[in-house]
C-alpha positions as CSV (number, residue, x, y, z in Angstrom):
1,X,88.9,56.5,91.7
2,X,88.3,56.8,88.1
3,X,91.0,58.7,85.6
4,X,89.8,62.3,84.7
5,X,88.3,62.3,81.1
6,X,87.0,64.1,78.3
7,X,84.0,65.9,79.6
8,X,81.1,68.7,78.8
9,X,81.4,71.6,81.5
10,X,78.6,72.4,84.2
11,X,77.9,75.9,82.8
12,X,76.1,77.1,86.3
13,X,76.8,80.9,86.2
14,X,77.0,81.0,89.6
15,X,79.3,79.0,92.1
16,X,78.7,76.2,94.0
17,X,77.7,78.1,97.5
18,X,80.4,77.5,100.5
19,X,79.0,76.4,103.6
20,X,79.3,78.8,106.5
21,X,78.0,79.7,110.1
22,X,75.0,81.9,110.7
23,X,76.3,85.2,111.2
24,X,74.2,86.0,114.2
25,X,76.4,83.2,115.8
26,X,79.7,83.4,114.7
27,X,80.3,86.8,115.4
28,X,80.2,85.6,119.1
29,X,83.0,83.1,118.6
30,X,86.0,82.5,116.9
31,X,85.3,79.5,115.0
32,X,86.1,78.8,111.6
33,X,83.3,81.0,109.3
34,X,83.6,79.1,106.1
35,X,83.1,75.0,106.7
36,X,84.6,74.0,103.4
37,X,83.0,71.7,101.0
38,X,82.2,68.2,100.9
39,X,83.6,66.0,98.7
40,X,80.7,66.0,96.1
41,X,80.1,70.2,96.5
42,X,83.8,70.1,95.3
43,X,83.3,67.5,92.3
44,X,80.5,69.9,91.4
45,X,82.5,73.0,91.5
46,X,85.0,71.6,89.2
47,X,82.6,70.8,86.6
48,X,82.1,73.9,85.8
49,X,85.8,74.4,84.3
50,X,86.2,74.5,80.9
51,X,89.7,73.5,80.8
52,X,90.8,75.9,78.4
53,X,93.5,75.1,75.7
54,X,94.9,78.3,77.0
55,X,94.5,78.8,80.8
56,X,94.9,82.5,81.9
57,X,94.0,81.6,85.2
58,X,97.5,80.6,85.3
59,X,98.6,83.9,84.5
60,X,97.1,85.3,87.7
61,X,99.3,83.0,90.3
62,X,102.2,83.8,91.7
63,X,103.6,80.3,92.5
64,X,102.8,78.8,89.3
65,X,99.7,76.4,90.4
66,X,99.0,73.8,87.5
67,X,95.1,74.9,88.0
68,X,93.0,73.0,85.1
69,X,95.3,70.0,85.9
70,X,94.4,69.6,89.8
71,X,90.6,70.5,88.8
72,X,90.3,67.6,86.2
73,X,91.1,65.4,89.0
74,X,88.9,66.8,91.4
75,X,86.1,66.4,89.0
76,X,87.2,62.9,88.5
77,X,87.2,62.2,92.6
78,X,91.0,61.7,92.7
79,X,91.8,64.2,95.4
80,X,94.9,62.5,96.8
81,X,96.9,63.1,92.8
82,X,94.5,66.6,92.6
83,X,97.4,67.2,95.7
84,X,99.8,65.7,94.3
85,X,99.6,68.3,91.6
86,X,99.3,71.8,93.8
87,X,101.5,70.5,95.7
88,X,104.8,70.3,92.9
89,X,104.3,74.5,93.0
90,X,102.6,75.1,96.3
91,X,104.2,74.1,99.5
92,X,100.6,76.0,101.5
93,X,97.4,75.0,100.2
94,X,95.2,75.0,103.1
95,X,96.3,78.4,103.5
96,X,96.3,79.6,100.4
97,X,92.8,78.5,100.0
98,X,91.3,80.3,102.8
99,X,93.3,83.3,102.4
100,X,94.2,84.1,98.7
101,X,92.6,87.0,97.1
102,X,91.8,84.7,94.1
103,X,89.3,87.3,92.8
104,X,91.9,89.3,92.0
105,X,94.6,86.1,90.8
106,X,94.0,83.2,88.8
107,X,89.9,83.8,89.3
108,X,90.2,87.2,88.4
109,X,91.7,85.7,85.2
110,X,89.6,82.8,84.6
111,X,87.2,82.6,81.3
112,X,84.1,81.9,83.3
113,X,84.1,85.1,85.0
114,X,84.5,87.3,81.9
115,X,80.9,85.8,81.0
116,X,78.0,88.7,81.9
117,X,76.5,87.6,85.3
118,X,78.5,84.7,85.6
119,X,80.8,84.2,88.3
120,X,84.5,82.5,88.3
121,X,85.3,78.8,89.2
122,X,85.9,78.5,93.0
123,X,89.4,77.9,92.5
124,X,90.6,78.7,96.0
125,X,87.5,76.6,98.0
126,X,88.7,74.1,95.4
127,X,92.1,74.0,96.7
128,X,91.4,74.1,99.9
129,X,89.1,71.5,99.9
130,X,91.8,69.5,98.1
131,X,94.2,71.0,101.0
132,X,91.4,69.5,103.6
133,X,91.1,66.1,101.9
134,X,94.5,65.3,102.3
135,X,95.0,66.3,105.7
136,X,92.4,64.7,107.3
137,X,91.9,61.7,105.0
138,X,95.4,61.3,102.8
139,X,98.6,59.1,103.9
140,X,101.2,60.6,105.8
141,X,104.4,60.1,103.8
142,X,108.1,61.6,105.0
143,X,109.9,62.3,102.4
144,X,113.1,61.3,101.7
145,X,115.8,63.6,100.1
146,X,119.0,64.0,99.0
147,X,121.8,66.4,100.9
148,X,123.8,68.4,98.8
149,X,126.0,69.5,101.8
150,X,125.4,73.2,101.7
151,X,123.0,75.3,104.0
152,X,121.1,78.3,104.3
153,X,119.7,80.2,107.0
154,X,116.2,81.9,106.8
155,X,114.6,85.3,108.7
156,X,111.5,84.7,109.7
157,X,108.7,81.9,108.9
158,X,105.9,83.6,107.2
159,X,104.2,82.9,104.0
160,X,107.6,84.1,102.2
161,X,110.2,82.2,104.6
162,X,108.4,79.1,105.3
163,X,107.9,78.8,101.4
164,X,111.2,79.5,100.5
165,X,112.7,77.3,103.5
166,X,110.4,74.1,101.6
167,X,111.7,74.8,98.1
168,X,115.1,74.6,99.3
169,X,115.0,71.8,101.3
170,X,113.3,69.6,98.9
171,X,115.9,70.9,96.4
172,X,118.8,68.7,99.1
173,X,119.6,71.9,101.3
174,X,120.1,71.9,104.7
175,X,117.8,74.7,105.9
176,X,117.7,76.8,109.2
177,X,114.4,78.8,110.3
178,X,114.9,81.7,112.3
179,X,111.9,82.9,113.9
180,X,111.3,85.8,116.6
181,X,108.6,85.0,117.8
182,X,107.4,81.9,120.3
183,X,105.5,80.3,117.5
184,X,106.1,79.5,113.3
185,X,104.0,81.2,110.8
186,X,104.8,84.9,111.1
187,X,101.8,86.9,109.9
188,X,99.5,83.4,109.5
189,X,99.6,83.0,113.2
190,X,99.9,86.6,114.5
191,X,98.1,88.6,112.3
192,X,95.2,86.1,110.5
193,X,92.5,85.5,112.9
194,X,91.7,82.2,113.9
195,X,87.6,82.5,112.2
196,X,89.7,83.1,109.2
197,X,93.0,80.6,109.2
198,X,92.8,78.7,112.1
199,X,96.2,78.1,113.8
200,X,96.1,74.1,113.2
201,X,95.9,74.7,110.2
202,X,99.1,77.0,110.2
203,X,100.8,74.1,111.9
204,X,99.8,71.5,109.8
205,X,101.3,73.1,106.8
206,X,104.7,74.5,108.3
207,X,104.8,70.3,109.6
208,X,104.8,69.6,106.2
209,X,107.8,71.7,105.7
210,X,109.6,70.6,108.7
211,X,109.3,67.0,107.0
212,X,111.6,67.8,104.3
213,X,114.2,68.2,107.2
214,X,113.9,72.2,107.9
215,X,114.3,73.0,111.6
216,X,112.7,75.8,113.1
217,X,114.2,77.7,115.4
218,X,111.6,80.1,117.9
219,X,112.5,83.0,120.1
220,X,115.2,84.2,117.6
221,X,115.3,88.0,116.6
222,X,118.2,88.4,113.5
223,X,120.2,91.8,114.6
224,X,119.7,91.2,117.7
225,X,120.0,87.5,118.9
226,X,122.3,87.3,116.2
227,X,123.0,89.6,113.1
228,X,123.2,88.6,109.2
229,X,126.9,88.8,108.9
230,X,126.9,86.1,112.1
231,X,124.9,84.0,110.2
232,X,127.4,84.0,107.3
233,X,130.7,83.3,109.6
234,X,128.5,80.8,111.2
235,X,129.2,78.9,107.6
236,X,125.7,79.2,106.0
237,X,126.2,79.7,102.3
238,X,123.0,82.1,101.8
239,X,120.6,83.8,103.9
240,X,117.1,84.8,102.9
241,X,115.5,87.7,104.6
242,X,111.6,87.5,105.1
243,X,110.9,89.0,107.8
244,X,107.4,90.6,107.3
245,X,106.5,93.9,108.0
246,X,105.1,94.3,112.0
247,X,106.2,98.1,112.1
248,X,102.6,99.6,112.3
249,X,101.5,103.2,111.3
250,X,99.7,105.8,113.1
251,X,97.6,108.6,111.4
252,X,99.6,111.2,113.6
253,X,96.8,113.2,115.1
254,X,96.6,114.3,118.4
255,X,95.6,111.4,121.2
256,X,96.8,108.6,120.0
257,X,99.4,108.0,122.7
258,X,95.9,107.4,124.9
259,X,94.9,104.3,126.9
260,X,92.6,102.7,124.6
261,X,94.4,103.3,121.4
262,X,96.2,100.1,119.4
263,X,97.5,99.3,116.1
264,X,96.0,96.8,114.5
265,X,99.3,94.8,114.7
266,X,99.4,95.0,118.6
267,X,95.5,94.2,118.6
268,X,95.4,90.8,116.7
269,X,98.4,90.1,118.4
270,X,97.5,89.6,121.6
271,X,94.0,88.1,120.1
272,X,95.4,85.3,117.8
273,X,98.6,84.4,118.7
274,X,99.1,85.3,122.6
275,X,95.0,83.8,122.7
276,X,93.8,86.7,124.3
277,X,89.9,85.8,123.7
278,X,90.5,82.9,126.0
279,X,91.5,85.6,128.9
280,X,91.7,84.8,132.0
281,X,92.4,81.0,130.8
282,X,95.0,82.4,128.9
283,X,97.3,85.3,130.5
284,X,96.8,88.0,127.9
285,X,94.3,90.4,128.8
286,X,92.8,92.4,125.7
287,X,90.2,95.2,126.6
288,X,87.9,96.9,124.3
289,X,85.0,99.1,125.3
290,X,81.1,98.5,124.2
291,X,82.1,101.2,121.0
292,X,85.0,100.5,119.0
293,X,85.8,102.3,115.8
294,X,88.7,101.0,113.8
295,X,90.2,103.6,111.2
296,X,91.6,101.7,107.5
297,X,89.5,99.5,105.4
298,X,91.6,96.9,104.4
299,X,91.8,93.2,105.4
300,X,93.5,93.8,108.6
301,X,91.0,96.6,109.4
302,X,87.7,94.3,108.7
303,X,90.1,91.8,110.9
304,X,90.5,93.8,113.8
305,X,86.6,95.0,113.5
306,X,85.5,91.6,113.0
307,X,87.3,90.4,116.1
308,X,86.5,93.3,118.3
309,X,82.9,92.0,118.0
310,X,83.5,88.6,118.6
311,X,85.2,89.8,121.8
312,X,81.8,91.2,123.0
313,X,82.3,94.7,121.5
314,X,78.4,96.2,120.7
315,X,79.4,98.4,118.7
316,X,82.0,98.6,115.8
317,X,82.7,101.2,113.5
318,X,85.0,100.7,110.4
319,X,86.0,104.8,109.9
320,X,87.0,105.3,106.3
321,X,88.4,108.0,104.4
322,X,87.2,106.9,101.1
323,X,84.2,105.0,99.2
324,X,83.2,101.4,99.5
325,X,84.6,101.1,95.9
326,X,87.9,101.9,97.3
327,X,88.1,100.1,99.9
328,X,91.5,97.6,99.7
329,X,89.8,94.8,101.6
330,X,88.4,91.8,100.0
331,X,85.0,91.7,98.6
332,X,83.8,88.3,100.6
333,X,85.6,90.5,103.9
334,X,83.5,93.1,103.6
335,X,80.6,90.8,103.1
336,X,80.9,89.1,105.8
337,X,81.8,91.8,108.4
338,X,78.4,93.6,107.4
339,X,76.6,90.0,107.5
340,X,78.3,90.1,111.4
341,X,77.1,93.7,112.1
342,X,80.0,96.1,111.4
343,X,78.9,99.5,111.0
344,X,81.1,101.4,108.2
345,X,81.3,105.0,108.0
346,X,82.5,105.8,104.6
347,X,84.1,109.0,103.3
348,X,84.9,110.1,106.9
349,X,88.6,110.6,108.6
350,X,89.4,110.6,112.3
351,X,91.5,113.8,113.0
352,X,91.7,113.5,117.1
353,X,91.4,111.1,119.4
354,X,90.0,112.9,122.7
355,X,91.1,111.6,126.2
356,X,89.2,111.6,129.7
357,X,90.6,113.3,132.8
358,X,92.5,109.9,133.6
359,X,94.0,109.3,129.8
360,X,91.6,106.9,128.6
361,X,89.9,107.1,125.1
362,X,86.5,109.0,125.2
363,X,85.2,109.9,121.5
364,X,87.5,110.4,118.5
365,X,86.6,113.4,116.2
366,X,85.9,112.5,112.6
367,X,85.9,115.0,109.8
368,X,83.2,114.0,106.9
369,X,85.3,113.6,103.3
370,X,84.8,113.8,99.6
371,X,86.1,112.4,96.6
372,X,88.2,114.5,94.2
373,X,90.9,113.9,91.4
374,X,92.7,110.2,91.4
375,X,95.7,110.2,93.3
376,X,99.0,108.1,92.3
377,X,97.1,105.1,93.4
378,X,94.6,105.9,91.0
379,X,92.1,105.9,93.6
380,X,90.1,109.3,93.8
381,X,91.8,111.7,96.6
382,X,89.5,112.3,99.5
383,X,89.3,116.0,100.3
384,X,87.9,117.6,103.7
385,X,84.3,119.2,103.5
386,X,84.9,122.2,105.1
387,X,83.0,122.8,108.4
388,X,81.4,118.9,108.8
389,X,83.3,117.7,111.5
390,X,81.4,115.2,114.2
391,X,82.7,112.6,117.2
392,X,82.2,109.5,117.7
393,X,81.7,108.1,121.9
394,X,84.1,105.8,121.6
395,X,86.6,103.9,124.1
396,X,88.6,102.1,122.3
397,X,90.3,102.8,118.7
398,X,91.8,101.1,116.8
399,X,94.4,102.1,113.5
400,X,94.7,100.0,110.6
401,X,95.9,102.0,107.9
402,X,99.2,99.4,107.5
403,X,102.6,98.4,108.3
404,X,106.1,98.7,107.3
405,X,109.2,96.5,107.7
406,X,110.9,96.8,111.1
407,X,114.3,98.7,110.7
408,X,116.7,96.2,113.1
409,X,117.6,94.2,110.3
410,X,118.8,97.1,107.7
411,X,120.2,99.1,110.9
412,X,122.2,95.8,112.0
413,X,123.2,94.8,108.0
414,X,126.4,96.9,106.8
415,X,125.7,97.2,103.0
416,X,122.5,96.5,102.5
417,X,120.3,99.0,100.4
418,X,117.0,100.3,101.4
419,X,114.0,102.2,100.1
420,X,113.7,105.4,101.8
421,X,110.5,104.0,104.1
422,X,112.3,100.7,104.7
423,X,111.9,98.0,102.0
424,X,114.7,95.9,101.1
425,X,116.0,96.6,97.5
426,X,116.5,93.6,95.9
427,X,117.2,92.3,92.2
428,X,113.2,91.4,91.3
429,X,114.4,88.6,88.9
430,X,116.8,86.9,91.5
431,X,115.7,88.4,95.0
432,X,119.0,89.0,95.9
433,X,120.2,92.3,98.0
434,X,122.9,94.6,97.7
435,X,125.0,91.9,99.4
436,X,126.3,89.1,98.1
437,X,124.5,85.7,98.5
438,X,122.0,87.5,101.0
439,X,118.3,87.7,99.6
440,X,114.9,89.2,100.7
441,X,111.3,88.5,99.7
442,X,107.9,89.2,101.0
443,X,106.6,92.3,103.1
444,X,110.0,92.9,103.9
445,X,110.5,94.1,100.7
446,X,107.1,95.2,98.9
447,X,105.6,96.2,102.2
448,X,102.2,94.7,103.5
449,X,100.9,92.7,100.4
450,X,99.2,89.3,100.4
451,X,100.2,86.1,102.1
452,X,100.4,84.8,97.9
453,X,102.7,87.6,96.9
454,X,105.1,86.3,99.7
455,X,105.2,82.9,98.6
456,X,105.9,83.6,94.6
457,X,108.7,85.8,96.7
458,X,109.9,83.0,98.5
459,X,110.0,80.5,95.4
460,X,111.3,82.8,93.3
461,X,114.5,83.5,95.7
462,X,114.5,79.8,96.4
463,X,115.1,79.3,92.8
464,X,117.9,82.3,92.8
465,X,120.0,80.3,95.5
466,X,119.8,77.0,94.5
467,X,120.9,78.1,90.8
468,X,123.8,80.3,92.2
469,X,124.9,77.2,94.8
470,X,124.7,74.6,92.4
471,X,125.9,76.7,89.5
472,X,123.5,76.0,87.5
């Protein structure tokens, strides 16, 4: 392929359109929605960067991605060095590209989009098409490293774990993954549904990983299997915590101890990683009624809603509190769960769910909301209007309104601070904890955030440790 050169940009205002499946049939299977570009969409795409002197889009990602320099290649056809490049700051491309909020990252900073009516350069379908490239058409090459003799364990093998685990081991570490579950990838294989991040994908990249030398280690729950202070006598010189946040929360409103009722969490669960849309081939039964109404309006709410319908649901309600315009979920989420016939129901708040004679979900009773001042978020508080209540005929609900970290490992962890609703306090320069040589990054700290959040997290803590152990 020929070297990237000087060039004039494509000044398109609008970007290169991504391929996808008809909504009318994908929202009957679980298929990947987005089919990725082909090799000259891509080249296309990446014309329309300007390669500024001064890149801001840079500025908006966590892990540091070299941007303008993988694009030039893509615009010159070398995908293979394009992957070369993301891949010196980003151990998860294919994931990152699919997932990413970019609109609010390095494309929310990018120069193009500043422009009136002009939109961004695809930088994530750019990366994931690089991402693609290479999996299916690159050389497979096991890299070789150097030990340095010392080891550290890792909790958990999500975004923030798996990355930190590959930073480490490519820096000569001997690395152990610790995961709880039957399968790698944390939050990517449980909570991510399979139209969104399919779960080869989530393999390929933790394989990738595993070639540096990390082993992964399944069906392991730290404070219980084993605690943190084990881990330490068992000789590892550090231990980074990133163990998500799968605690779910609940609205608190009478009925939601019903049959019917799930989190979110439990829901996609038993959908993406235990297979449950394969029922009876798989033996994970997951039953929803012709109604569903799911309560939040975040990703993992247009997740839930999104697969609900898949799984034959006729109707599915997204129940909101608040406005469109604040509604946490992506843009493209939303998009494409109204393209797939999701039915929202803005400014309204369930405040019962209201049980049959045998405990099943029959309706849930929804009171209709305003907006008022801004909040703390800065998002305008929704207020009751008093008197406009209304139910829903519903047997199945759904609540999506987030998670928190699960409490075993601070309850199992003498000395290790905590925010009062769970999050591990940490140094934010370092990642380290209240205890010495013992780290945390990723939901386990901030929360639920993004899957990108978790990896600059990871990176940054991989960083902390291998300074510290090297004494650098």
């Amino acid at each position: 392929m020929a070297d990237a050169v000087r060039r004039k940009p494509n000044m398109a205002k609008e970007k290169v359109k991504m391929p996808e499946q008809d909504p009318n049939v994908r929202n009957r299977n679980f298929e990947e929605v987005a089919l990725g570009y082909t090799p000259e969409m891509a080249m296309e795409e990446a014309t329309r960067c300007l390669n500024c002197k001064k890149p801001f889009c840079m500025e908006g990602c966590p892990v540091n991605v070299p941007i303008p320099r993988f694009i030039e290649q893509v615009v010159a056809g070398n995908f293979e060095k394009a992957y070369e490049i993301i891949t010196e700051e980003n151990a998860l491309p294919a994931i990152t590209g699919r997932v990413c909020p970019q609109e609010n990252q390095c494309e929310g900073k990018c120069v193009r989009g500043r422009a009136k009516g002009c939109e961004s350069v695809g930088i994530g379908r750019l990366e994931r098409f690089v991402a693609d490239y290479h999996r299916e058409h690159g050389e497979h090459k096991t890299p070789h490293v150097e030990k340095n003799g010392k080891k550290v364990a890792v909790v958990g093998s999500g975004p923030a774990g798996i990355t930190c685990a590959g930073e480490l081991a490519r820096r000569g570490y001997d690395v152990h993954v610790f995961e709880a579950l039957h399968k790698t990838g944390g939050v990517l294989s449980y909570g991510i549904p399979e139209f969104r991040l399919p779960k080869t994908i989530v393999q390929a990249e933790a394989d990738v990983v595993a070639d540096y030398g990390v082993d992964f280690e399944t069906n392991v729950v730290v404070g219980r299997t084993i605690t943190v202070d084990e881990l330490e006598e068992a000789g590892y010189d550090a231990v980074f915590v990133g163990s998500g946040a799968g605690l779910p929360r609940f609205q608190g409103i009478p009925g939601e101890n019903l049959n019917g009722v799930y989190s979110a969490n439990e829901f996609l669960t038993r959908v993406n990683l235990m297979k449950g849309y394969m029922f009876p081939d798989r033996p994970t039964p997951v039953k929803i009624s012709p109604t569903v109404c799911v309560v939040g309006a975040g990703n993992v709410a247009m997740d839930a809603a999104r697969t609900a319908k898949r799984l034959g649901a006729e109707n599915v309600y997204i129940v909101y509190r608040r406005s469109e315009e604040e509604a946490p979920a992506r843009k493209e989420e939303i998009h494409h769960a109204k393209e797939e016939g999701i039915q929202f129901k803005f400014l309204t708040n369930p405040i019962a769910v209201n049980g049959d004679e045998e405990g099943w979900v029959k309706s849930i009773t929804c009171q209709e909301m305003e907006l008022g001042e801004a909040d703390a978020s800065g998002r305008r508080r929704p207020v009751p209007v008093e008197g406009h209540t209304f139910d829903i005929e519903t047997g199945t609900f759904i609540v999506a309104i987030g998670q928190s970290p699960n409490p075993l490992i601070r309850q199992t962890t003498p000395g290790l601070d905590t925010q009062k609703w769970g999050g591990i306090i940490v140094n934010e320069e370092t990642m380290e904890t209240s205890r010495d040589s013992v780290y945390a990054g990723g939901d386990a700290v901030t929360g639920a955030a993004t899957v990108i959040l978790a990896m600059g997290a990871g990176k940054k803590a991989a960083i902390a440790i291998d300074e510290k152990l090297s004494g650098k």
